[in-house]
VOPAGU-2260 file (C-alpha; in pm, 1 decimal, decimal comma):
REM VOPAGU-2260
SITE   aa  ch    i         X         Y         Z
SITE  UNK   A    0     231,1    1127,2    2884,7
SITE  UNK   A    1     122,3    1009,9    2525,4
SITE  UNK   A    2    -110,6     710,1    2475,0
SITE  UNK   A    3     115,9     446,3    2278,4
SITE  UNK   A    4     -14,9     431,9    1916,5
SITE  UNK   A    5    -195,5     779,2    1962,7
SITE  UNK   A    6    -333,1     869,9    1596,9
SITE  UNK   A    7    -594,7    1124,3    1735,2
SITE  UNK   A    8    -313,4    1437,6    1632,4
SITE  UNK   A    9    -277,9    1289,8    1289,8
SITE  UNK   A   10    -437,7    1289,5     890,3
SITE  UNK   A   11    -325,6     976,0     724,1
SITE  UNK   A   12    -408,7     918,5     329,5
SITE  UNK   A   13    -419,9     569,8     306,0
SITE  UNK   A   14    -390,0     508,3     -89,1
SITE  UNK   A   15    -557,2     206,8    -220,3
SITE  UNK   A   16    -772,0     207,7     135,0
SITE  UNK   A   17   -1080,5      10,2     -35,8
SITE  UNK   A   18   -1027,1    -360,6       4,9
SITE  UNK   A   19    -688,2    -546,8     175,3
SITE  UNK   A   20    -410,5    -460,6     368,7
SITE  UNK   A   21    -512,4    -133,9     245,8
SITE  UNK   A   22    -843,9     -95,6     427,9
SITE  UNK   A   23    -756,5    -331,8     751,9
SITE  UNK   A   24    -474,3       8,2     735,7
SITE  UNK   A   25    -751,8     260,5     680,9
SITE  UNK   A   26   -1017,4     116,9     967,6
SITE  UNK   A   27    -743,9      47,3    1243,4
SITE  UNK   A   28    -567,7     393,6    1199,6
SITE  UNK   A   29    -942,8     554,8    1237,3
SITE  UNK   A   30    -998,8     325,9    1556,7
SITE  UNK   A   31    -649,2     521,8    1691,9
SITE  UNK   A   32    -789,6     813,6    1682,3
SITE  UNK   A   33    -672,9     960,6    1322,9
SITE  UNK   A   34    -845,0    1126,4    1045,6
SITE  UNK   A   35    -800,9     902,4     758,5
SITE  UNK   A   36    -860,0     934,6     357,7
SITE  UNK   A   37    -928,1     696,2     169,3
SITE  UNK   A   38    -849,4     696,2    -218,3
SITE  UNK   A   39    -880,1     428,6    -437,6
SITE  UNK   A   40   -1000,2     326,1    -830,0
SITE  UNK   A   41   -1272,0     128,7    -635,5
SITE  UNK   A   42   -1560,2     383,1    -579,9
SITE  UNK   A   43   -1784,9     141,2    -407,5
SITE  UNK   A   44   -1574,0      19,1    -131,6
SITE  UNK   A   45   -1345,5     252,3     -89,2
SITE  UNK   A   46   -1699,4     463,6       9,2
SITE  UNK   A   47   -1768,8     237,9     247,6
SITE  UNK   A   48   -1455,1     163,9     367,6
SITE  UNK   A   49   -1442,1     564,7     445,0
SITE  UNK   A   50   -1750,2     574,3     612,0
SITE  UNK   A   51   -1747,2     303,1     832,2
SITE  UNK   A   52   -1365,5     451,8     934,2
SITE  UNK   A   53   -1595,5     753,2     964,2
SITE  UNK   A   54   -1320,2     942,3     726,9
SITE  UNK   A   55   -1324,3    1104,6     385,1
SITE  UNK   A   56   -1329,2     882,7      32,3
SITE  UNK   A   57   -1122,4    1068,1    -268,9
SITE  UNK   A   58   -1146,6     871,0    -592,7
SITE  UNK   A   59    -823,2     880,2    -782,5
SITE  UNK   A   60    -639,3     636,7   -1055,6
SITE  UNK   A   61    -257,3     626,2    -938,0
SITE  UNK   A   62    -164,0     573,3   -1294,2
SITE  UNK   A   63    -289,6     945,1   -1401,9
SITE  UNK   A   64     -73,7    1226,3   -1266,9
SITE  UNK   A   65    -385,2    1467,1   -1329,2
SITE  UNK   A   66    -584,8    1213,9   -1098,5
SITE  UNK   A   67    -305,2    1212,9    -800,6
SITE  UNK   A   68    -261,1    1576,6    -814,6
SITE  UNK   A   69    -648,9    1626,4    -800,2
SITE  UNK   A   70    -662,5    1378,9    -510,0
SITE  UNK   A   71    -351,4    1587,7    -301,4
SITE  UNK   A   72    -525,4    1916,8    -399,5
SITE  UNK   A   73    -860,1    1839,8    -245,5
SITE  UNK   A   74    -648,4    1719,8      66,7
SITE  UNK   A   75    -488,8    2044,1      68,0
SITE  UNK   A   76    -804,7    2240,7      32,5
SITE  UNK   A   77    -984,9    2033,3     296,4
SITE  UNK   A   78    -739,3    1984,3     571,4
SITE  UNK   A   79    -407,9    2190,0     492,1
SITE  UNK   A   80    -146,0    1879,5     549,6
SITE  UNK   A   81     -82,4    1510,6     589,3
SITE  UNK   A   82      52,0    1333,9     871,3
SITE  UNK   A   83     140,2    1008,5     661,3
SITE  UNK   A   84      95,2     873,4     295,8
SITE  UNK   A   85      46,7     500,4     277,9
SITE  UNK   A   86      69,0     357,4     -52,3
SITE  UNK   A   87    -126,2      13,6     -71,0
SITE  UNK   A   88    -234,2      -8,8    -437,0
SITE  UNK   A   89    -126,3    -235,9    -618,7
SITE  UNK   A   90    -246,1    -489,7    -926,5
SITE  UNK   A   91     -17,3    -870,9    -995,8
SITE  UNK   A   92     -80,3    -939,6   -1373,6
SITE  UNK   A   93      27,1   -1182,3   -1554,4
SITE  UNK   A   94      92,5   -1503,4   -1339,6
SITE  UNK   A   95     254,6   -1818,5   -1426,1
SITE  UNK   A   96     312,4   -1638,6   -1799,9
SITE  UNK   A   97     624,7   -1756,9   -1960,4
SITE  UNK   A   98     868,9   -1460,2   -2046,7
SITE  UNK   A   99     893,4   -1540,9   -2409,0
SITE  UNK   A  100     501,0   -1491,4   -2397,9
SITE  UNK   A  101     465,8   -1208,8   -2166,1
SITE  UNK   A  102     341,8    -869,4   -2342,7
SITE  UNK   A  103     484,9    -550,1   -2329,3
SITE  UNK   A  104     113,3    -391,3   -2223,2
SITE  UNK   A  105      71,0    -641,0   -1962,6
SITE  UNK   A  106     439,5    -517,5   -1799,8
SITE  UNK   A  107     324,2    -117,0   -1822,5
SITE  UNK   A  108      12,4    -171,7   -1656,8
SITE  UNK   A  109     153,4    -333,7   -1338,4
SITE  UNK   A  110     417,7    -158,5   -1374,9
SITE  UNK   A  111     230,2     178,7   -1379,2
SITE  UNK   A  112      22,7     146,7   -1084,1
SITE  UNK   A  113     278,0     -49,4    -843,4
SITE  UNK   A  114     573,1     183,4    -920,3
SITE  UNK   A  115     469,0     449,3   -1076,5
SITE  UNK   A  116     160,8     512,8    -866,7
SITE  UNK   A  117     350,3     493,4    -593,1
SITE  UNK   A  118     616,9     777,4    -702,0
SITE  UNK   A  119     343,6    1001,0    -807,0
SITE  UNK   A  120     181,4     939,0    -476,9
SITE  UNK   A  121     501,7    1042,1    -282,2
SITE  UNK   A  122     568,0    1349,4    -487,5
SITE  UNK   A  123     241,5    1500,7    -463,2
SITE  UNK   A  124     194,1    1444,1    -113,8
SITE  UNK   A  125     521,4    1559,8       9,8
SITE  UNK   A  126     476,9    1937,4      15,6
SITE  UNK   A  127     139,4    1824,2     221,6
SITE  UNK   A  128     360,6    1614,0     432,4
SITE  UNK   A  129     618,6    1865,1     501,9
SITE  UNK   A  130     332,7    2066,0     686,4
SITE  UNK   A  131     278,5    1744,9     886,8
SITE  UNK   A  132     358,2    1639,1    1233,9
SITE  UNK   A  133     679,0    1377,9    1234,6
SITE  UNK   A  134     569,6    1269,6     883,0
SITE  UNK   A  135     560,5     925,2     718,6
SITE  UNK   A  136     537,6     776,5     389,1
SITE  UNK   A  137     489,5     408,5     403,8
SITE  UNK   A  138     514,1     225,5      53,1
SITE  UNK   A  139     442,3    -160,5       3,6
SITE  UNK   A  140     708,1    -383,0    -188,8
SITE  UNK   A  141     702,3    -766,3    -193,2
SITE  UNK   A  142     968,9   -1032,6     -89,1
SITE  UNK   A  143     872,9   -1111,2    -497,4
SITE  UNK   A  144    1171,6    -760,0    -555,5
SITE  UNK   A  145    1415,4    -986,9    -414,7
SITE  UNK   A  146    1315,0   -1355,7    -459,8
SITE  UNK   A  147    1074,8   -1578,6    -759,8
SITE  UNK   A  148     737,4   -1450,0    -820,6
SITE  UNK   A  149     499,5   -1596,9   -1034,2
SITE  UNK   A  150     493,5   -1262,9   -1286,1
SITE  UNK   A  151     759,5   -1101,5   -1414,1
SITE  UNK   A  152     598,5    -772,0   -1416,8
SITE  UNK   A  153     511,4    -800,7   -1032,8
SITE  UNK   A  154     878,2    -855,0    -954,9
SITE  UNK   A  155    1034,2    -556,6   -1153,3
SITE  UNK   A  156     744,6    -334,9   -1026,5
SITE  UNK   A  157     805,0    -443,8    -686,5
SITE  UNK   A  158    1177,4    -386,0    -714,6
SITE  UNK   A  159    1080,1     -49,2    -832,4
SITE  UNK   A  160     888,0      69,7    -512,1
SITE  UNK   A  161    1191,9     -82,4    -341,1
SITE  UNK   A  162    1422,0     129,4    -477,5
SITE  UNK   A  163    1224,4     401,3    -497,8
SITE  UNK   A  164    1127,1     387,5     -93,1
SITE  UNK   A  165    1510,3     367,2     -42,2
SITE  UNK   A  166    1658,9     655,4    -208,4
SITE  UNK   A  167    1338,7     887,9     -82,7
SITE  UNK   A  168    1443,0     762,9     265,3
SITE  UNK   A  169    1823,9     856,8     221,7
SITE  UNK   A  170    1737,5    1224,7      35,1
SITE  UNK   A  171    1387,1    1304,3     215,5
SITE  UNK   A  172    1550,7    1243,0     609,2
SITE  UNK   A  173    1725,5    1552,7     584,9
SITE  UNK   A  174    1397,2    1740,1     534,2
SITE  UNK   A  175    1250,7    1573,6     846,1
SITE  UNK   A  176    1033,9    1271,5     623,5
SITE  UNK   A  177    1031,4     924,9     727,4
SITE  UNK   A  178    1042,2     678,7     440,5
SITE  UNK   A  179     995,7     303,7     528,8
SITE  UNK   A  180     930,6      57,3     270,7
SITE  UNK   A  181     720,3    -265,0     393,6
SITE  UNK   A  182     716,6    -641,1     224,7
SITE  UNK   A  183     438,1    -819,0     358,0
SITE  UNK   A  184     449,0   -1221,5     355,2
SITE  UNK   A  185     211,4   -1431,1     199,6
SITE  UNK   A  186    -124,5   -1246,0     326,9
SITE  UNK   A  187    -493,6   -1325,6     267,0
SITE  UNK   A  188    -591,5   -1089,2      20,6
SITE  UNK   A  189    -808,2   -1111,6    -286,9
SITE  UNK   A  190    -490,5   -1044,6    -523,8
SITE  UNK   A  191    -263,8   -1351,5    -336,6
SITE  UNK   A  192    -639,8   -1570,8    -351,0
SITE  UNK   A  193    -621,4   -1527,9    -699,5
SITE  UNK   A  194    -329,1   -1619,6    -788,6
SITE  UNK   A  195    -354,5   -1934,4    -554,7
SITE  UNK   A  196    -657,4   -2020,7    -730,5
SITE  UNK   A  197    -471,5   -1959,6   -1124,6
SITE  UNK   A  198    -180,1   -2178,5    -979,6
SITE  UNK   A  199    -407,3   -2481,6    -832,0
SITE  UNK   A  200    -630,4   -2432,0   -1173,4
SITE  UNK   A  201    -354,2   -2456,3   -1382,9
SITE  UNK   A  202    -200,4   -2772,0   -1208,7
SITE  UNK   A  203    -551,6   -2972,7   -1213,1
SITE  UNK   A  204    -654,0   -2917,3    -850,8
SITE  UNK   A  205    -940,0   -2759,3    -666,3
SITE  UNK   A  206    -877,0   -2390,1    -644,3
SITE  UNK   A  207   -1062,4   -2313,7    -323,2
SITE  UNK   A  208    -952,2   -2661,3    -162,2
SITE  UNK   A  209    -540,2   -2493,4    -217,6
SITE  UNK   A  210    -663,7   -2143,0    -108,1
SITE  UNK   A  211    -791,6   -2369,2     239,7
SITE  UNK   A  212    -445,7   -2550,8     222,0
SITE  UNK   A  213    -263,4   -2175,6     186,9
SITE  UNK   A  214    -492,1   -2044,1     507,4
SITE  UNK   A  215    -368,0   -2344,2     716,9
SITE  UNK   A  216     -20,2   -2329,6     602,6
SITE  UNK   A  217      27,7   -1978,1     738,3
SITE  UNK   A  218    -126,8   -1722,5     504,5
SITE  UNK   A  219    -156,2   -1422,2     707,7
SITE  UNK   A  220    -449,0   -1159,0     793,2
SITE  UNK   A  221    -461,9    -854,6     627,6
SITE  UNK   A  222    -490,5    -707,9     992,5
SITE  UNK   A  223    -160,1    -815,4    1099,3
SITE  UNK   A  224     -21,6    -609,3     804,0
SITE  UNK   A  225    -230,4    -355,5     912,2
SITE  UNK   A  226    -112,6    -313,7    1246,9
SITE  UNK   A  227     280,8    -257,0    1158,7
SITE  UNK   A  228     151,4      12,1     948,5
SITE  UNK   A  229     -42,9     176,0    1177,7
SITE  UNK   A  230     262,1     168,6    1411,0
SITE  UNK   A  231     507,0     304,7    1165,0
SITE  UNK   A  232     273,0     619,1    1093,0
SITE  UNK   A  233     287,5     686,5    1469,9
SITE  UNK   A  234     525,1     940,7    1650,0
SITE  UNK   A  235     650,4     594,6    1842,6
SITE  UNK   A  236     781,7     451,4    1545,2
SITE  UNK   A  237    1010,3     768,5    1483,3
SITE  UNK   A  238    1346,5     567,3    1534,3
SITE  UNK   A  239    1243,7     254,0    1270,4
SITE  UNK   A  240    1450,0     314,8     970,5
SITE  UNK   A  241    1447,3     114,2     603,2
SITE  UNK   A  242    1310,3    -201,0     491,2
SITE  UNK   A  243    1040,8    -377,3     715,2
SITE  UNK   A  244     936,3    -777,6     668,8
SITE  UNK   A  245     625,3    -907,5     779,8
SITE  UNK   A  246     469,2   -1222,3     803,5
């Protein structure tokens, strides 16, 4: 009989693994039992992230093809296949900017890493994932793809990876790949501080007194986050199927 949320058969490449949702992901998957990769922009933490998951950091930059397909050629050289891909980086530029005043630059950027990253992510992995056991790519959207965010390029970026996890879910089943795509709630990351703190700033208030008011209010841990993810990459989560909302 299997050990519910067993990871010890499985490789996981846990993109943007260095800070956030992404590294609560990287650390609890390791604690499981799985081999996990980091890669991230952020050479310093991601390192450490890696080490202290006891795993293997790969620096890559989501927004360079040539990066991505270095990063899934060193996982192919090193350990032959992936179990799961999940794609946690992501950037929110461009808060509270009014659309008449929001620049084209500022839209490509987000827009590049969120969406994107994330397809270039997914296509280079897959023919590592095919080699897999019961494999998984897990992207992260935002309830800001369906409802108001505070940037206009965060929405449309986030509607991207939306649409993007769905129709890889509907075409990739057939070939045995799990697709699910994940909008976490309001969750206490550096990303959702900052614009907390940009909002309160901008309104005249203490920026750390409405991050404290956010915390109380409900903001959730990273860890939470982290724990659906670590359950969809797992052979028990085989039956789950589209679009997952957290807290």
């Amino acid at each position: 009989m299997t050990t519910t949320m067993n990871l010890k058969t499985k490789t996981i490449l846990v993109v943007g693994g260095a800070v956030g949702i992404g590294q609560a992901t990287a650390l609890l998957c390791a604690e499981r039992g799985a081999h996990v990769i980091v890669a991230d922009f952020n050479e310093a933490e991601g390192k450490a992230t890696a080490q202290q998951a006891g795993g293997t950091f790969v620096r890559v930059d989501v927004t360079d093809e040539a990066s991505v397909v270095a990063l899934c050629a060193s996982i192919a050289e090193s350990h032959g296949k992936l179990d799961a891909l999940v794609q946690t980086a992501g950037i929110l530029k461009g808060a509270y900017v009014a659309l008449e005043d929001f620049e084209l630059a500022t839209l490509r950027q987000v827009v590049d890493v969120n969406t994107i990253g994330s397809f270039l992510c997914a296509k280079y992995a897959l023919p590592l994932l095919k080699k897999g056991q019961k494999p998984a790519i897990i992207l992260i959207s935002s309830p800001a793809a369906y409802g108001v965010s505070s940037s206009y390029a965060y929405a449309m970026s986030k509607g991207g990876v939306s649409a993007l996890g769905t129709t890889m879910a509907g075409k990739l089943a057939p070939e045995g790949v799990r697709v699910n795509v994940v909008f976490p709630g309001g969750i206490n990351t550096f990303m959702k501080r900052s614009v907390i703190e940009e909002d309160a700033a901008r309104k005249g208030q203490d920026p750390q007194a409405a991050v404290d008011a956010a915390a109380q209010s409900g903001l959730g841990e990273p860890i939470g986050v982290a724990r659906v993810l670590a359950f969809l990459v797992s052979d028990e989560a085989d039956y789950v199927r589209g679009s997952v909302s957290t807290r």
